[in-house]
C-alpha positions as CSV (number, residue, x, y, z in Angstrom):
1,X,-18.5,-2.5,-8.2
2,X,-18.6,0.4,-10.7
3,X,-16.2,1.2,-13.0
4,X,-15.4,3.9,-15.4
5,X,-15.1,4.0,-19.3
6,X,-12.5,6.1,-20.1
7,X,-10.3,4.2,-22.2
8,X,-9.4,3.8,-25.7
9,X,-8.1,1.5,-27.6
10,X,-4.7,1.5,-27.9
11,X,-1.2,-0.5,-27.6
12,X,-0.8,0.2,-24.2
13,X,-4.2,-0.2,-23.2
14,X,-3.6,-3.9,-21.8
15,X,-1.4,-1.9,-19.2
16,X,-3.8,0.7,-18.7
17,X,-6.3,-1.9,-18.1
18,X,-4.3,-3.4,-15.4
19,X,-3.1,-0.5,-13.6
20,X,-6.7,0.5,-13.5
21,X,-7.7,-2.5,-12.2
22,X,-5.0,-2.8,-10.0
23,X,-5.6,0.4,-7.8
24,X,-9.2,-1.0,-8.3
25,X,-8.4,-3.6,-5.8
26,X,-5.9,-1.9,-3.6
27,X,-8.5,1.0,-2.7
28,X,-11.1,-1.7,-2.3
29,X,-13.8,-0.4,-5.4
30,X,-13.6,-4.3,-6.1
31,X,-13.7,-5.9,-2.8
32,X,-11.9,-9.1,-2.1
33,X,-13.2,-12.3,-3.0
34,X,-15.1,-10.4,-5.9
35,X,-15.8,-12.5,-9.3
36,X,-14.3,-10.6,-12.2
37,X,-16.4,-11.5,-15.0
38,X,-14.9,-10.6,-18.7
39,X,-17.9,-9.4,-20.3
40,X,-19.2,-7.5,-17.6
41,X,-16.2,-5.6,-17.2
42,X,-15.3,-5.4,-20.8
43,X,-19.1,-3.6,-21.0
44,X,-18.5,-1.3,-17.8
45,X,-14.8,-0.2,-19.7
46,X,-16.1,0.1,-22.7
47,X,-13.2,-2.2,-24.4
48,X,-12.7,-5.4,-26.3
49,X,-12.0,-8.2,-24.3
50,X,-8.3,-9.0,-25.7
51,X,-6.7,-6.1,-23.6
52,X,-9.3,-7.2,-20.9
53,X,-7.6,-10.5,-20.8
54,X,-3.9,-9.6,-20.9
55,X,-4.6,-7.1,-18.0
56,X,-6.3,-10.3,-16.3
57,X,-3.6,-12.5,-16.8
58,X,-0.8,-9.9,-15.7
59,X,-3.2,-9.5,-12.5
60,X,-3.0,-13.5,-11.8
61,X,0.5,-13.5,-12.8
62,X,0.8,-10.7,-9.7
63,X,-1.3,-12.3,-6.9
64,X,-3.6,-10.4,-7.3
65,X,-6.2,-12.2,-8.5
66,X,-6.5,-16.1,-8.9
67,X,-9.0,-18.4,-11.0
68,X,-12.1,-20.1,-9.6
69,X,-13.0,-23.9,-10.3
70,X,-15.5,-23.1,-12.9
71,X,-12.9,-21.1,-14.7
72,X,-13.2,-17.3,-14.4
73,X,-11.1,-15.3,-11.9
74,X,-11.9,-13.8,-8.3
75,X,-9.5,-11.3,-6.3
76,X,-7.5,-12.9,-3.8
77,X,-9.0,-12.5,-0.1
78,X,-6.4,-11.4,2.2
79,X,-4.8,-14.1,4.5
80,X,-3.1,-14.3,7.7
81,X,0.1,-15.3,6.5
82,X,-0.4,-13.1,3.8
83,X,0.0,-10.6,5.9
84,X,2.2,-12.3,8.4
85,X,4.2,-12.7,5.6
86,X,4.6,-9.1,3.7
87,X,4.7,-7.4,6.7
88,X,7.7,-9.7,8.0
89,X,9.5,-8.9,5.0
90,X,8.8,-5.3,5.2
91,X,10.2,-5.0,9.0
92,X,13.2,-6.0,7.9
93,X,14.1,-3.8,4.6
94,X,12.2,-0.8,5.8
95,X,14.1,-0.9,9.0
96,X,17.7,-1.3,7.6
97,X,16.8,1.5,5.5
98,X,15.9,4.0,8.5
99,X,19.0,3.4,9.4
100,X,20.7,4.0,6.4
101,X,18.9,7.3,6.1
102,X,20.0,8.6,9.7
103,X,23.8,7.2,9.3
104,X,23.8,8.8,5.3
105,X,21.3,11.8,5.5
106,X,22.3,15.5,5.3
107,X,20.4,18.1,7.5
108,X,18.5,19.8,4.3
109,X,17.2,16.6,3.1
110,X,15.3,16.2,6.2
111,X,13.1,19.3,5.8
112,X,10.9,17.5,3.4
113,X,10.0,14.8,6.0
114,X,9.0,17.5,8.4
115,X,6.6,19.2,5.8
116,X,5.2,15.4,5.4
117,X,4.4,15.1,9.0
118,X,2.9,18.9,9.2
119,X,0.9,17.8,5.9
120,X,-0.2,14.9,7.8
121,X,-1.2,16.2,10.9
122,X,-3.5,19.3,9.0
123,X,-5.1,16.4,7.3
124,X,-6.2,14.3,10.6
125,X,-7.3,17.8,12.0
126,X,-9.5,19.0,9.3
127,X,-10.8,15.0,8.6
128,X,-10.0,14.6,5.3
129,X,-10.2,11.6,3.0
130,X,-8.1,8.3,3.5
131,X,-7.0,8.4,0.1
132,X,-5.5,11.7,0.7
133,X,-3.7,10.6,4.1
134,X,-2.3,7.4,2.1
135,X,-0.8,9.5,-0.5
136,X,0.7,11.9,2.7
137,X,2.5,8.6,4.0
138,X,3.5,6.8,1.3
139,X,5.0,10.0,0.3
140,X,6.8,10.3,3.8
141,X,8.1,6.7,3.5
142,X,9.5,6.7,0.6
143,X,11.4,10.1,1.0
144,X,12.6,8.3,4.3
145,X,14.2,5.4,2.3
146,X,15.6,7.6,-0.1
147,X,17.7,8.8,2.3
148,X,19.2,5.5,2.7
149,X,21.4,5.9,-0.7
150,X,20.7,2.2,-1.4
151,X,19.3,2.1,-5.2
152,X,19.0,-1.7,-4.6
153,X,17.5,-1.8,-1.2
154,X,15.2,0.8,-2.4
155,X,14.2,-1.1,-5.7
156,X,13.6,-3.9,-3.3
157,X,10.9,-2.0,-1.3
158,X,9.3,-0.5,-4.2
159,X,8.5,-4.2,-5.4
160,X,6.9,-4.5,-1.9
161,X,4.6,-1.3,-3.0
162,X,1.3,-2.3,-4.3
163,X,0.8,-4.4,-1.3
164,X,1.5,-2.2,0.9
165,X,-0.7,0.8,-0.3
166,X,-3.7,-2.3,-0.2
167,X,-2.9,-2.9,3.8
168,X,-2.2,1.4,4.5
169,X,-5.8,1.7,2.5
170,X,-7.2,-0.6,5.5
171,X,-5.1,0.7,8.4
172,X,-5.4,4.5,7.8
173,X,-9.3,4.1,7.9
174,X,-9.1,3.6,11.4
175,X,-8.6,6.8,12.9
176,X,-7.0,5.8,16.1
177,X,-3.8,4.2,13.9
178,X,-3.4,7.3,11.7
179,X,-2.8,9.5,15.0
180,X,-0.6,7.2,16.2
181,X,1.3,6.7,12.8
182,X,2.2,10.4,12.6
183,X,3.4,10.2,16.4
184,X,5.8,7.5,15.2
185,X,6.5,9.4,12.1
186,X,8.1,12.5,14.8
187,X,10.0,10.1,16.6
188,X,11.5,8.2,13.7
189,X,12.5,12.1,12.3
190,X,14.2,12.7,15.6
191,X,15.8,9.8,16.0
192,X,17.4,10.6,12.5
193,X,18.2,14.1,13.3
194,X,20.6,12.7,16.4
195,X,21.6,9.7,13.4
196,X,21.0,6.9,16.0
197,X,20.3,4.4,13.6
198,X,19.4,1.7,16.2
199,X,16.7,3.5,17.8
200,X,15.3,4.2,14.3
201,X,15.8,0.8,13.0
202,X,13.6,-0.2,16.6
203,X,11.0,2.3,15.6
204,X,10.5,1.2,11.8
205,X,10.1,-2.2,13.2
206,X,7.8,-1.5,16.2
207,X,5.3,0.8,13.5
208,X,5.5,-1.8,10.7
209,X,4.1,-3.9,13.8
210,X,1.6,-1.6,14.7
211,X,0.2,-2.1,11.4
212,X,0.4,-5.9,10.9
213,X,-1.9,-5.7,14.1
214,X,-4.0,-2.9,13.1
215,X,-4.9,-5.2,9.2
216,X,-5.3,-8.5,11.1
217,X,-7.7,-6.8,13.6
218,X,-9.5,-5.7,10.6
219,X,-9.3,-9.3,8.8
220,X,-10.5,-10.6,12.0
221,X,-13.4,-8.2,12.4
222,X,-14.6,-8.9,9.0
223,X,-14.7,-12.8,9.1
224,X,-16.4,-12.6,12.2
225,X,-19.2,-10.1,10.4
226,X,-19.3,-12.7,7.8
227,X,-20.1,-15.3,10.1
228,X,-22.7,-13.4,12.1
C-alpha cells in the first residue's frame, strides 16, 4: 500500500482524507482485508491524525471499513451476500430506469450514448487501462439513467455508486466481460431507439447479472488462491 502526500491542512481536509481513501479501496491500492493503521497512514499523508480519524470514522460509518478486536480498523472483505445483495438491488432500479429512458428519451439525447459505446470499443481495441474503461461505463450508465427523468430514482442509484465502481474495478479487468459489456451496451441503445422498454428493462437485468457472476467468480477465485 502506497499512498501519496499531497494534502494540506485544512477544514475540509477530513473530507479530502476520506474521499482519498475511499477511491483508495474501490480501485484496490488498499486491498481488502488490509489493517489501516493511524500512524502509518498519518506518516504516508503527511497529516495530523485528527482529520485522519474523522475520515476513518466516516469510512466505518460507510461500510467501508470495520474495526478489528484489538481495536484499529481493516477494510471490509467483500462477501457473497454483499454482492448478492447490491447487485439485487441494482437489477431492480437500474432496470426500471432503462425503461424510463426509452419510454421519456428524445432522439438527440441518444447521440451521447453512441459516442460512449464508440469510446469504449477504441479503448478495448487499443488495450488501454481499466481505470480508463471504468470511467467510459460509468459515464454510459449514468447518461442512460438520466434519460429516465426521475431525479429520485436517479438520487437512489447514485447512493448505490461507490459500490458499484468497487465491483466494475474487478469485472472490467477481465477482458472477456468488458467485450461483452459493450455488446450489451448496443443492444440496450437499440432497444431504446425502438422505446421497447420491456426488452430494455430484460437487458439491464440480464447485464447487471452478468456482472454479479463475473465479481463472485473473482471472489471465488481468490479464496481458493488463499487457500492453496
Amino acid at each position: 500500500m502506497k499512498l501519496d502526500n499531497n494534502f494540506k491542512e485544512r477544514k475540509s481536509l477530513g473530507q479530502d482524507v476520506f474521499e482519498y481513501l475511499k477511491n483508495a479501496i474501490i480501485d484496490q491500492t488498499i486491498e481488502p482485508g488490509s489493517r489501516l493503521v493511524e500512524s502509518k497512514i498519518a506518516d504516508m499523508l503527511g497529516i495530523s491524525r485528527t482529520p485522519l480519524r474523522e475520515a476513518l470514522h466516516k469510512l466505518e460509518r460507510e461500510d467501508w471499513i470495520e474495526k478489528t478486536p484489538s481495536g484499529g480498523f481493516q477494510v471490509v472483505t467483500l462477501t457473497k451476500d454483499d454482492i448478492e445483495q447490491t447487485f439485487g438491488v441494482r437489477s431492480v432500479l437500474e432496470a426500471y430506469a432503462a425503461r424510463l429512458a426509452a419510454e421519456n428519451h428524445m432522439n438527440k439525447d441518444l447521440l451521447p450514448l453512441e459516442k460512449k459505446i464508440k469510446e469504449f470499443k477504441i479503448c478495448l481495441e487499443l488495450k488501454k487501462d481499466g481505470d480508463k474503461l471504468q470511467k467510459i461505463n460509468t459515464q454510459f450508465h449514468d447518461l442512460l439513467y438520466a434519460l429516465s427523468k426521475n431525479p429520485k430514482l436517479i438520487k437512489m442509484i447514485n447512493q448505490l455508486r461507490a459500490q458499484i465502481s468497487r465491483f466494475r474495478q474487478i469485472i472490467l479487468k477481465q477482458s472477456e466481460y468488458a467485450h461483452k459489456s459493450n455488446e450489451d451496451h448496443i443492444k440496450m441503445l437499440d432497444a431504446i431507439k425502438n422505446r421497447d422498454g420491456e426488452a430494455v428493462e430484460k437487458l439491464v437485468r440480464a447485464h447487471i447479472i452478468k456482472g454479479k457472476n463475473a465479481v463472485l467468480s473473482q471472489l471465488k477465485q481468490e479464496e481458493e488462491e488463499k487457500s492453496a
